[in-house]
C-alpha positions in Angstrom: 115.3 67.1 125.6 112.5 65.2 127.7 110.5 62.5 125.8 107.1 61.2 127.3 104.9 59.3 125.5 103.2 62.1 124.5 105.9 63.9 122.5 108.8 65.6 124.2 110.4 69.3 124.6 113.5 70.8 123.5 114.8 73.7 125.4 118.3 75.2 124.6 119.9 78.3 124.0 120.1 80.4 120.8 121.0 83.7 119.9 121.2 84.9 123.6 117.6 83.5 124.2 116.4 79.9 125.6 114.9 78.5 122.6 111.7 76.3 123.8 110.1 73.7 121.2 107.6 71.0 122.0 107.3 68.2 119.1 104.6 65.7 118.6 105.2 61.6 119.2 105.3 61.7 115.3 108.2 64.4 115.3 106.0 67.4 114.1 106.6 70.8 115.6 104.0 71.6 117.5 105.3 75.3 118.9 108.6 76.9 119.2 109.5 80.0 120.8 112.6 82.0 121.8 112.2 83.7 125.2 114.8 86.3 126.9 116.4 84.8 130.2 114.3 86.8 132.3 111.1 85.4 130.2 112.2 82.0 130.4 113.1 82.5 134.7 109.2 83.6 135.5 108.0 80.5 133.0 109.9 78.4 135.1 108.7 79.7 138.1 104.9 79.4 137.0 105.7 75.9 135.7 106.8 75.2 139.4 104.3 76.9 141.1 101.2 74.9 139.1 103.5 71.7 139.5 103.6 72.2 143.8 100.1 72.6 143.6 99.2 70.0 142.1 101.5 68.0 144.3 100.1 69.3 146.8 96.3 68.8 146.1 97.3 64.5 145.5 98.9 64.6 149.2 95.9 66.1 150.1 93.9 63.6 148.1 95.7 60.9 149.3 95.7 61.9 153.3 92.0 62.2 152.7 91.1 59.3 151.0 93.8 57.1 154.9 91.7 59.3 156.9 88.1 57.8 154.9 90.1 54.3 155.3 90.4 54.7 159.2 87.2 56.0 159.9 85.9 52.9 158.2 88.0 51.2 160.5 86.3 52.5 163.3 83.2 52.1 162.4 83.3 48.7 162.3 84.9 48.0 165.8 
């Protein structure tokens, strides 16, 4: 179980399926779903393919935003 101030998720295992619920900060179920392993593999997958990306788009951000700094720094030499 993960908790964020948000709500959390509950993943586990029932009936030979991962079981995935999200619930509400105020403990209502929002969704629940049983998914078969190889379901549940290609949702994690997606989950960390979006999650790299976005990763990688606030490196980006961020070496963008050093280079903006040092060109500043330039400018005013």
């Amino acid at each position: 179980m993960v908790r964020h101030e948000e709500g959390r998720w509950d993943v586990g295992t029932k009936n030979n399926a991962v079981y995935l619920e999200r619930i509400s900060e105020s403990d209502e179920r929002l969704f629940d779903d049983l998914l078969a392993p190889e379901e549940a593999r290609e949702l994690a997958g997606l989950l960390t393919k979006y999650a790299d990306k976005l990763d990688e788009s606030e490196d980006s951000d961020e070496s963008e935003d050093s280079d903006k700094s040092e060109d500043s720094d330039k400018s005013s030499d």
